[in-house]
TORFIMAR-962105 format. One record per residue: residue in one letter; x, y, z of N, C-alpha, C in turn. Coordinates in steps of 0.02 Angstrom, whole numbers, plus 32768, in hexadecimal, padded with zeros to 4 digits. Atoms other than C-alpha are relative to their C-alpha. Layout:
N
AXYZXYZXYZ
...
//
This chain:
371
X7FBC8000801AF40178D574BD80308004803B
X7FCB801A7FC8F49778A57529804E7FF47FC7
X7FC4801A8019F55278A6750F802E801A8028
X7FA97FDE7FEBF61478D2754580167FF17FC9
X7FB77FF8803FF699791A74DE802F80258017
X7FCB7FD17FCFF738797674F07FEB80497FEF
X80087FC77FE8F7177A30751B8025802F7FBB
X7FDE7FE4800FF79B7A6474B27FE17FF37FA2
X800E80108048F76D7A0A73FE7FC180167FF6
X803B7FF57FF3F6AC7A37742E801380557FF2
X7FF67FA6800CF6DF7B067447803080047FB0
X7FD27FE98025F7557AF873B17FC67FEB7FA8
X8041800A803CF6B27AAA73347FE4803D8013
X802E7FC87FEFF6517B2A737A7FF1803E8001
X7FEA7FC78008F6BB7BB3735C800C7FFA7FA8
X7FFB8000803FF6CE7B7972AA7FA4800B7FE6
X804080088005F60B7B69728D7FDF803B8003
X802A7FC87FC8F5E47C1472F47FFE802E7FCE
X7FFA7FC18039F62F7C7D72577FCF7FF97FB5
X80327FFF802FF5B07C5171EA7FB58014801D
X802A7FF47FD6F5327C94726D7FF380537FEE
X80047FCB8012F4E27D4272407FDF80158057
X80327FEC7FECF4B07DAD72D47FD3801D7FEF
X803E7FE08001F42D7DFF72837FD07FC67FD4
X801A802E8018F3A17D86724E7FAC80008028
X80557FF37FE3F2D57D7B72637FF17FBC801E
X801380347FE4F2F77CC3726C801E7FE9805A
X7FD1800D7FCDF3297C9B732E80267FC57FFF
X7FD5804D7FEFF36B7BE4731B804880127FD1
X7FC97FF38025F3E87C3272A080388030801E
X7FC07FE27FCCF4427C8E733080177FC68024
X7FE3802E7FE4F4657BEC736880277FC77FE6
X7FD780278022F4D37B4C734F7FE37FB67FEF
X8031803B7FF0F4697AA57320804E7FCA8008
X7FD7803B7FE3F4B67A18737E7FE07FB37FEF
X801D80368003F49E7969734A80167FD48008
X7FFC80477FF3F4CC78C773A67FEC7FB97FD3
X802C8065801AF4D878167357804D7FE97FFA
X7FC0802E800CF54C7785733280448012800B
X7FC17FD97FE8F5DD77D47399801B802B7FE3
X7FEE7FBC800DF5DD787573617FEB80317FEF
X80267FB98000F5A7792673617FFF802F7FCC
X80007FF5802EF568797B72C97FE780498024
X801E7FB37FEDF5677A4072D37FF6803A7FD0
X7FF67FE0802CF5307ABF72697FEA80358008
X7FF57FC07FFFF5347B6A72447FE580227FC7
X80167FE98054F4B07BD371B17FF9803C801A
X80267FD18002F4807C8071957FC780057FBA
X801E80108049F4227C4870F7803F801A7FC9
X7FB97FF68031F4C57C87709380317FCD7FFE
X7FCF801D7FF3F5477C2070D380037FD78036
X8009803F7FD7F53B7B78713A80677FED8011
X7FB080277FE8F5DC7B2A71A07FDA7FB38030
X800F80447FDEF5C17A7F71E280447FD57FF1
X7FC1802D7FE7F6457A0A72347FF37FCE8023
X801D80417FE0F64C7969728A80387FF08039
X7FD880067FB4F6A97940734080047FB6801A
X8019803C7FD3F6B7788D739A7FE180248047
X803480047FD8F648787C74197FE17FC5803E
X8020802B7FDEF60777F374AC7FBE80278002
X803E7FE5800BF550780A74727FD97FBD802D
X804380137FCDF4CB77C075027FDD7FF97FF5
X80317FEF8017F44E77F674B57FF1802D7FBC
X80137FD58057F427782373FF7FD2803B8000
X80237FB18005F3D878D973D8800E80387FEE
X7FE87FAE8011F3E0799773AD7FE08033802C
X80127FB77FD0F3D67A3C73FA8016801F7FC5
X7FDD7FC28017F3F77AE873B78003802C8055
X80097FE57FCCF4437B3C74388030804E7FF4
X80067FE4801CF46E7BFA7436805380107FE4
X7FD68004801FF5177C1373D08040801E8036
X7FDC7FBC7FEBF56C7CBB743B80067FD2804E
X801180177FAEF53C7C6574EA802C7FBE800B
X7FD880468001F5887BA474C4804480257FE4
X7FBC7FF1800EF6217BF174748028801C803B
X80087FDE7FBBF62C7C5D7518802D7FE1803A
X7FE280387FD0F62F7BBF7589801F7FDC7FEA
X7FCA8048801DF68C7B4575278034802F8002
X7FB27FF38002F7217BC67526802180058045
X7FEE7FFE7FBAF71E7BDC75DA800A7FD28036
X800A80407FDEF6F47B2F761080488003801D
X7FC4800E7FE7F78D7B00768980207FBC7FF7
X7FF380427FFDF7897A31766E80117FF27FA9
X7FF380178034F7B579D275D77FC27FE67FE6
X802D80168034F71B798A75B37FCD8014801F
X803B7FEF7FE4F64E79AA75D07FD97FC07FF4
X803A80228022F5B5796275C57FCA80238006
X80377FF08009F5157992757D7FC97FE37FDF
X804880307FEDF463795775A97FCF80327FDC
X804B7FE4800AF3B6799B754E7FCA7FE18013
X8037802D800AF31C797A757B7FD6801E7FCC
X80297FF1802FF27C7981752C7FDB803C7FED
X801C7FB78006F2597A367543801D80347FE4
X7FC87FDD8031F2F77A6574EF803480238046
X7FEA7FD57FC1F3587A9E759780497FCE8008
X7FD080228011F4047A68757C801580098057
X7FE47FF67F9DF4697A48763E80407FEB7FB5
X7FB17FEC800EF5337A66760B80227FE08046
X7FDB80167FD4F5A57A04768980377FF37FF2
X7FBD800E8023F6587A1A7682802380148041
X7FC07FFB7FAEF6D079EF774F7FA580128012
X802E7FEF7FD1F6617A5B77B47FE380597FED
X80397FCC803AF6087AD6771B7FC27FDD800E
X803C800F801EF5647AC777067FC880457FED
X800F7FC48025F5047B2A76927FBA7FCE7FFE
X804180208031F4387B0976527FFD804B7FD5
X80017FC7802EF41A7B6875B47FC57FE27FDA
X803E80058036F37E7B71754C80087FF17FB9
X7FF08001803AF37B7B3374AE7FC4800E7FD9
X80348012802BF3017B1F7419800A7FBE7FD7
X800E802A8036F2B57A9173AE802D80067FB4
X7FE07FFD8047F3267A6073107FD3801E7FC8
X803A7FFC8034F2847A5872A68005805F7FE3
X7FEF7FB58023F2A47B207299803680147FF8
X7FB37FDF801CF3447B247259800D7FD77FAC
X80138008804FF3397B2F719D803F7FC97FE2
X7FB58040800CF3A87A927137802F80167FD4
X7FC37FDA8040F44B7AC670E67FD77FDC7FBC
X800A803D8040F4287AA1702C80337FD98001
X7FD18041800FF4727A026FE380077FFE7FC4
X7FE3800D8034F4CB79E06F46800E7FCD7FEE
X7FF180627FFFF4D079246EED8033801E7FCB
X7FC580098029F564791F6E9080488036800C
X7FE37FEF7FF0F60F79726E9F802D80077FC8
X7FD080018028F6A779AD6E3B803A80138019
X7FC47FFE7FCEF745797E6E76803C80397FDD
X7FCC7FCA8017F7B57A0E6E7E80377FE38029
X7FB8801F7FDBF87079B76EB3802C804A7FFE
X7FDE7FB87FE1F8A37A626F0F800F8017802F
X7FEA7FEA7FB3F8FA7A7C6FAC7FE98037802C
X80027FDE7FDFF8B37AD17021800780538007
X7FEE7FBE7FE5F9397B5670387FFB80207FD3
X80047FE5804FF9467B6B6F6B7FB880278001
X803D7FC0800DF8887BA46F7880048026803B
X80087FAC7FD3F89C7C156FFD8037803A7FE2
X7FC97FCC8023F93D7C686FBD7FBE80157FBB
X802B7FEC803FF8B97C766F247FD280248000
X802D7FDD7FDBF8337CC36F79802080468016
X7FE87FAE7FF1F8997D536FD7801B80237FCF
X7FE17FD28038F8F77D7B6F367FD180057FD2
X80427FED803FF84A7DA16ED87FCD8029802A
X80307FE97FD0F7D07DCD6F647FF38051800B
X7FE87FAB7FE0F8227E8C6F867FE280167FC4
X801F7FC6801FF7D37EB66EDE7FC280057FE8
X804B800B800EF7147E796EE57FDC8058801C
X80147FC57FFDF6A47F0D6EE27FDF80108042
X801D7FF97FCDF6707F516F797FD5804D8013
X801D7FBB7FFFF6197FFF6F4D7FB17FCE7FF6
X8054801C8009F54F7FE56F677FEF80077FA8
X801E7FEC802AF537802C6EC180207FAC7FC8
X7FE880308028F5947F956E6D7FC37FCA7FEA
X80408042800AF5307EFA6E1880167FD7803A
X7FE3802E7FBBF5347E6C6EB680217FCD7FD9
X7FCF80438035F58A7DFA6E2280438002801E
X7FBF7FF87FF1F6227E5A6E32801D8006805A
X7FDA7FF27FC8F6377E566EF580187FB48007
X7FE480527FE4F65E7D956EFB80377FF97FC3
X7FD58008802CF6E97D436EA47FE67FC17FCF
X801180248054F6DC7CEF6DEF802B7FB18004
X7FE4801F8007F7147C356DF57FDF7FE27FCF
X800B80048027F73D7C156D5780297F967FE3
X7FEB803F801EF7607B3C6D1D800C7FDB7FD2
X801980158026F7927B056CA280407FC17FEF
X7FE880308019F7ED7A566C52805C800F802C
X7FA47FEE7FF9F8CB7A6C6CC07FED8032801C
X80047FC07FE0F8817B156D0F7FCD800F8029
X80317FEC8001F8397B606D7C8016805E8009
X7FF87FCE7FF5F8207C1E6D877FDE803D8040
X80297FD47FBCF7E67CA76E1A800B804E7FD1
X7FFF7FB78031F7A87D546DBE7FE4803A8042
X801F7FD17FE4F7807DEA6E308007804E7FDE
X7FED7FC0802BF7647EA26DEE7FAE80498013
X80267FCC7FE8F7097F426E247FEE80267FF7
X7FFA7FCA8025F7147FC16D9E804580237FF5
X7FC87FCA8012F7BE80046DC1803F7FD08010
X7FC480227FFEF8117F676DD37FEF7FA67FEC
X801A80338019F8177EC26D9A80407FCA802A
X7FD880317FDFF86E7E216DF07FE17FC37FFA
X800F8027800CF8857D776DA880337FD28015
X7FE080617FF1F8E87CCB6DEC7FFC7FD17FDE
X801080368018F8FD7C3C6DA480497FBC801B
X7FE2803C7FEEF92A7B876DD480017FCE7FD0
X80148057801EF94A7AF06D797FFE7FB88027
X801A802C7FDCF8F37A696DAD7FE67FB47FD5
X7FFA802F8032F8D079B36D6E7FC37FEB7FFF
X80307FFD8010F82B79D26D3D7FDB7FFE7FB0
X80087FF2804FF7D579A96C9B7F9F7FE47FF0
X80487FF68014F71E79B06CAD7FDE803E7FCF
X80217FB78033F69C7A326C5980248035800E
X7FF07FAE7FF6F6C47AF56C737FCB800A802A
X800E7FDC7FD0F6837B336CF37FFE80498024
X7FF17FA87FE3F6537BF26D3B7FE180178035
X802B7FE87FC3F6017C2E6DE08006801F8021
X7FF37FBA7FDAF61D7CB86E497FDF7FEA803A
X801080087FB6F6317CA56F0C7FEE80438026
X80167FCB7FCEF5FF7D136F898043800F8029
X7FAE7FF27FD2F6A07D736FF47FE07FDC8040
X7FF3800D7FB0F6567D3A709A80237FA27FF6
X7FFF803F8005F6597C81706080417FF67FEB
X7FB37FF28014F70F7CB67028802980098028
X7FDD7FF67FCDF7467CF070CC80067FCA8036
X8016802E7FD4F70A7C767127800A7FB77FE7
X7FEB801A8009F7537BEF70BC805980128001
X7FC27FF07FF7F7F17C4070D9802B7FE98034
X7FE6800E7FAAF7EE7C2471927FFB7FAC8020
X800580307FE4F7BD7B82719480417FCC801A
X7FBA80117FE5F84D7B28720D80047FC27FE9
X7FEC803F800FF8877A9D71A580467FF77FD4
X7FC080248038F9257A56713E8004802B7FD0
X7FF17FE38037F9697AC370C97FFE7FC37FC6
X7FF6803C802CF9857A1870667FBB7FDC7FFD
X805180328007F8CF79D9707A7FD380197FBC
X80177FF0803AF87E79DA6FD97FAD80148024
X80417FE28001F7D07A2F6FC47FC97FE67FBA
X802D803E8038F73A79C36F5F7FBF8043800F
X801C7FE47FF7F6B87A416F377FCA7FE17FC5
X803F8004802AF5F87A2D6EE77FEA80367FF5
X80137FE68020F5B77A9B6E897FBA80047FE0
X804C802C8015F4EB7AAE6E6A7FED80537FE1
X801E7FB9800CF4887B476E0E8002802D8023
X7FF17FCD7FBFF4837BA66EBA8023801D8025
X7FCB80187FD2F4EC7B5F6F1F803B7FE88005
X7FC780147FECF59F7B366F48800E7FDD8021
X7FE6802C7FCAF5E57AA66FC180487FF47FF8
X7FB7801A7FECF6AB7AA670077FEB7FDA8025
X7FFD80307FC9F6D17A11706580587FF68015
X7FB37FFB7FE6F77B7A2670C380077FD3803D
X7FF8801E7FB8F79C799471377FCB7FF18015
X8040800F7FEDF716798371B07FC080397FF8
X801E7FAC8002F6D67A3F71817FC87FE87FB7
X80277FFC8013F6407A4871117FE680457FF9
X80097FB47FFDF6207AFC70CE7FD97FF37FC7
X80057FF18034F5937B34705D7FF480327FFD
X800E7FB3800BF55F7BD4700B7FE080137FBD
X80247FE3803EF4F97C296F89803880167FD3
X7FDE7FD68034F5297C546EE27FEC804A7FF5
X80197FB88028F52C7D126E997FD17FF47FCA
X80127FFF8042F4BB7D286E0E801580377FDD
X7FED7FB8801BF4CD7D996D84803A7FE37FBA
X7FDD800E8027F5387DB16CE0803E80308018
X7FAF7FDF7FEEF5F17DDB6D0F802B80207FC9
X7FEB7FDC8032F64A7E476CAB80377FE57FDE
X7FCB80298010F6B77E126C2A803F80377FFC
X7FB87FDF7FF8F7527E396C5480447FF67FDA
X7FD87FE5801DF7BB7E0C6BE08011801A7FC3
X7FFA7FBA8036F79B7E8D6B5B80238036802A
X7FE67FC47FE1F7DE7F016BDC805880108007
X7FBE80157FF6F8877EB76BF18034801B7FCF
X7FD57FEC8033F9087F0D6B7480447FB97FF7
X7FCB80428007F96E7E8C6B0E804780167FD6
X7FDC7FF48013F9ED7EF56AE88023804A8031
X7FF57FCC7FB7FA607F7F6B568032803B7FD8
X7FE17FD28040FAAD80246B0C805A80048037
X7FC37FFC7FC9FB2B801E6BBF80017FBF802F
X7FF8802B7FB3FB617F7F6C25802F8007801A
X7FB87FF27FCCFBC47F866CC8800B7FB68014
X7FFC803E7FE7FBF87EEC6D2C8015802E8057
X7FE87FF87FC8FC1A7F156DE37FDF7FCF8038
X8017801D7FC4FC267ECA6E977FB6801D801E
X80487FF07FECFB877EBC6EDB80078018804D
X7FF27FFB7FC2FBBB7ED76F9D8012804E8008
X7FF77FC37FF3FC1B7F836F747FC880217FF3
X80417FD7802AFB7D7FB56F057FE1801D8041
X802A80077FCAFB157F8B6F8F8004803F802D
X7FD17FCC7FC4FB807FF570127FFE80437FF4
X80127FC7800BFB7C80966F967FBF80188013
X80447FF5800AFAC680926F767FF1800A805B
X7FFD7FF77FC2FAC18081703B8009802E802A
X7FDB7FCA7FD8FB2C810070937FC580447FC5
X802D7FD28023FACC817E70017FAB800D801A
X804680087FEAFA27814770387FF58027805B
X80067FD17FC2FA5581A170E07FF2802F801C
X80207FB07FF8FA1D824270C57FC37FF97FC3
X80417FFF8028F97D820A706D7FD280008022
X8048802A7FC3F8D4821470E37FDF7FE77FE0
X80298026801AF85981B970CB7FC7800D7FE3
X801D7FDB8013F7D4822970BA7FFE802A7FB3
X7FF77FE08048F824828A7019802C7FDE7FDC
X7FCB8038803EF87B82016FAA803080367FD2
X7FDF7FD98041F909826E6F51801C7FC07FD9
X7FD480388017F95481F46ED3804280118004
X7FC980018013FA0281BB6EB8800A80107FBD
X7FEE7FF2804AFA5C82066E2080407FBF7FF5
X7FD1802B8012FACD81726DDD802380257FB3
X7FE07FFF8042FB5881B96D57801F7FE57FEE
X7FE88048800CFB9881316D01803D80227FC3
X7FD17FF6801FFC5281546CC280277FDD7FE5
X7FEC803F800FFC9380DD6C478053801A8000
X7FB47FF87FFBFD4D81476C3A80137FF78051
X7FE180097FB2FD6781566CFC7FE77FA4801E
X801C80487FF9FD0D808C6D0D7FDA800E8049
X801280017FC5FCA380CC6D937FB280147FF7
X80367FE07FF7FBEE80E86DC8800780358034
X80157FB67FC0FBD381976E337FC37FFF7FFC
X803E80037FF3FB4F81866E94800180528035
X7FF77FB47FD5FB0A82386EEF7FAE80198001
X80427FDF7FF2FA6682846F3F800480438029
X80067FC87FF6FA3F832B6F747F9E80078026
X80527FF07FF5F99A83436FF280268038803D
X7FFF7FC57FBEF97283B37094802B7FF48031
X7FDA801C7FC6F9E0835F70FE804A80257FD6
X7FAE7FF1802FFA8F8379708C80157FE17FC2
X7FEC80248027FAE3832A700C80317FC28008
X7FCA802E8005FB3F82886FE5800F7FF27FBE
X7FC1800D8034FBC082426F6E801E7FC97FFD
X7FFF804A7FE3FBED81856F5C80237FF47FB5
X7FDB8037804FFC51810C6EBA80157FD4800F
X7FEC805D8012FC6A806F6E8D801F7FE87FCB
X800180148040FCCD80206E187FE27FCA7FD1
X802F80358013FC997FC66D91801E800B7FC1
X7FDA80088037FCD57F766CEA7FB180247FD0
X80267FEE801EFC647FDC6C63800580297FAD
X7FEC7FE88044FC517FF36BAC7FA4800F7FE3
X80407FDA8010FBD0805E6B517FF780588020
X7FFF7FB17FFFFB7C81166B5E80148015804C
X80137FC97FB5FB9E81896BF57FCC802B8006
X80377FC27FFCFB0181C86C357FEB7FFD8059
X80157FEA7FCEFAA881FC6CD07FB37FF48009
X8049800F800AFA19819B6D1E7FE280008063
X801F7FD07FBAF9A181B76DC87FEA7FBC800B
X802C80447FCFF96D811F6E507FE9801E8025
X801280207FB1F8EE80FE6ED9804E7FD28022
X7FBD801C7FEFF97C80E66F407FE07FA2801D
X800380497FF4F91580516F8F7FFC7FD07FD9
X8019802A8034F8DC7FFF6EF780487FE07FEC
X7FCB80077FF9F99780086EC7801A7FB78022
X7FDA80207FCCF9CA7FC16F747FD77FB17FF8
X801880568002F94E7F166F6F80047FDB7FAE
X7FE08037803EF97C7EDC6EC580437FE98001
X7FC48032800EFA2D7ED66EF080167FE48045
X7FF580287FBFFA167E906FA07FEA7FAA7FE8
X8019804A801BF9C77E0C6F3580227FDA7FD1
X7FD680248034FA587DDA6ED3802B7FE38023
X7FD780347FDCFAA17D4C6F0A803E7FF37FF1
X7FCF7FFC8039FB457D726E9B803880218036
X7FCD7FD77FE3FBE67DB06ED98014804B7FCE
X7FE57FB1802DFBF47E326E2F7FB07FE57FDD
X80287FDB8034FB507E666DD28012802D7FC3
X7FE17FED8044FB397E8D6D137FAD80378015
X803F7FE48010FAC57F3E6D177FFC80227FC6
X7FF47FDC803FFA8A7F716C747FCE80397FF7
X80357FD18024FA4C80236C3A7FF7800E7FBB
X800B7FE7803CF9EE80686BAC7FE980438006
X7FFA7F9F7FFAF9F181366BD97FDE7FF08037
X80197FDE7FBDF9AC81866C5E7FBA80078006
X8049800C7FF0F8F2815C6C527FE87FC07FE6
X800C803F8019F8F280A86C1A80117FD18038
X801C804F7FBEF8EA7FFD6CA3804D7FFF7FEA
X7FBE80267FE6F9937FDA6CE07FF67FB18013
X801480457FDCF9B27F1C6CDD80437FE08030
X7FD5802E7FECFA1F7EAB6D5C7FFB7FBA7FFD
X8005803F8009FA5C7E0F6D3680487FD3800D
X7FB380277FC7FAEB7D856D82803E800D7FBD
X7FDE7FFE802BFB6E7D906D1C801C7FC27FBE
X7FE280318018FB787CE86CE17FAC7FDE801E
X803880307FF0FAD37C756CCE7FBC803B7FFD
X80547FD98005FA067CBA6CC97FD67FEF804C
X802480177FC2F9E57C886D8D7FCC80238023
X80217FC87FF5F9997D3D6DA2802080397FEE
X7FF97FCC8021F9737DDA6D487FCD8034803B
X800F7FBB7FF1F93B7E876D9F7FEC80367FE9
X800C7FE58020F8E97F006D597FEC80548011
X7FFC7FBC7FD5F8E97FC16D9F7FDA80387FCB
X7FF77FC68010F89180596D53801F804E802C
X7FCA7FD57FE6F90980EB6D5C7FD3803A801A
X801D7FC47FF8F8C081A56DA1801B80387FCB
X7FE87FD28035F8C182376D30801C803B8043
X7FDF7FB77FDCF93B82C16D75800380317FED
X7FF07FBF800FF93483776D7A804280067FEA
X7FC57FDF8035F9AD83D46D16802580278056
X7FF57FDC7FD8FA2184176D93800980498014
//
């Protein structure tokens, strides 16, 4: 195998590819990156048996072939290289030579033949969805997949749910629930499958077009994004996911409406004398004559004292947050004013935009001591 490319598009595949790389692994070719030369251009990919990345580069290919060479070490030199472009020679013993000005590197490689094949998927279902739309979709669901060991592994990935104008993203953990939804101009079967968060994060980052649509397949197991020249797959969750919406209350005994930015800012500055170690909750008293929420915590450190207004009709009562749980549902509202509705002081607080069903939130409250 023989070729030159530029330095820069070569380290920048390579760094996309690398994050699907596990260091811990029994297999060794899977700490590395398989490289494969042909018809002017360089195919590279990236598995831990979970989650595959493969991309494609131009190339002046010499000589057709593959290496795996080791992931941490080529990322290394390709960021340091000083020239614009390289070239790299294998021979038949797997012993890659690196030439880039007056670099030169030899690095050991291994035989492709031990580097296991992404699965493959025949058929596809076109999802017409921008890019940035599924990532904004992803971070505003992701914060509430379960991440306690004791959980089922269903609930740590997120729920994409398809069906005929929609699609939906469900995440939920026991003490919170978070759902999205897009409309989209889709009108195949229904569809349900649960991703994995790494394969979530890592479609997040991928550097492309907010405006570039995303064409994904779909197989019993397996998953395939294709973004551009990017190629990502990943296992499905198994398991039965909880149904969630029996949980959802379709009716509210108190709704408020308020800015989501001041909210934010109370819940915030309050959260300042909370450690981390002893979670005190927030007490929220929700005053429909004064139109205000008082927010206020009391731990070892001192006390605070915080309000917001807010338009609100229904009971006055007194209810208890995880201040964080709180804080990532309404970092996740993409709204300038949020509608939050209670039903007393030990029932699921819901948030929702004030206008439209784009995303609902779903919070259980803490029970508070009597003071």
């Amino acid at each position: 195998m023989k070729f030159t490319c530029s330095v820069a598009a070569l380290s920048e595949a390579c760094q996309c590819v690398q994050r699907a790389i596990s260091g811990k692994t029994t297999i060794p070719a899977l700490e590395g990156i398989y490289i494969r030369a042909a018809k002017g251009e360089l195919e590279l990919t990236g598995y831990d048996l979970e989650v595959g990345m493969q991309t494609r580069i131009q190339a002046n290919v010499a000589e057709e072939g593959s290496i795996v060479l080791n992931a941490k070490v080529l990322c290394e030199i390709l960021r340091k290289l000083p020239t614009e472009t390289l070239q790299l020679e294998c021979d038949s013993r797997y012993l890659a030579s690196i030439t880039a000005g007056e670099s030169r590197y030899r690095i050991n490689g291994m035989s492709t033949e031990e580097y296991p094949e992404l699965p493959s998927i025949t058929g596809g279902v076109p999802l017409p969805l921008p890019l940035g739309t599924l990532r904004d979709m992803i971070k505003q669901t992701i914060f509430a997949v379960a991440i306690n060991q004791d959980a089922k592994p269903i609930h740590t990935g997120v729920k994409f749910e398809l069906v005929p104008g929609e699609l939906r993203l469900v995440a939920i953990d026991g003490f919170r629930l978070a759902i999205r939804k897009e409309a989209i101009d889709y009108q195949g079967d229904e569809l349900n499958f649960v991703v994995p968060p790494k394969a979530l994060h890592e479609l997040m980052k991928i550097n492309g077009d907010d405006a570039e649509e995303v064409s994904v397949a779909v197989g019993r197991r397996h998953i395939v994004f294709d973004v551009g020249s990017i190629h990502m797959v990943s296992r499905l969750l198994d398991g039965e996911f909880m149904q969630y919406q029996a949980a959802i209350p379709t009716a509210a005994k108190t709704e408020t409406t308020t800015d989501v930015r001041e909210l934010i800012g109370v819940v915030d500055r309050i959260s300042l004398i909370i450690a981390e170690k002893i979670r005190s909750p927030i007490r929220c008293e929700i005053q429909p004559a004064q139109g205000r929420l008082e927010f206020s915590c009391a731990t070892g450190v001192g006390t605070a004292r915080d309000s917001v207004a807010a338009s609100i009709t229904g009971e006055a009562f007194e209810v208890g947050f995880n201040n964080r749980f709180l804080l990532d549902a309404l970092k996740a509202c993409d709204t300038d004013q949020v509608r939050v509705n209670f039903n007393g002081p030990v029932q699921p607080v819901v948030m929702l935009p004030t206008e439209g069903e784009a995303f609902l939130y779903m919070v259980l409250p803490v029970r508070l001591k009597s003071e």
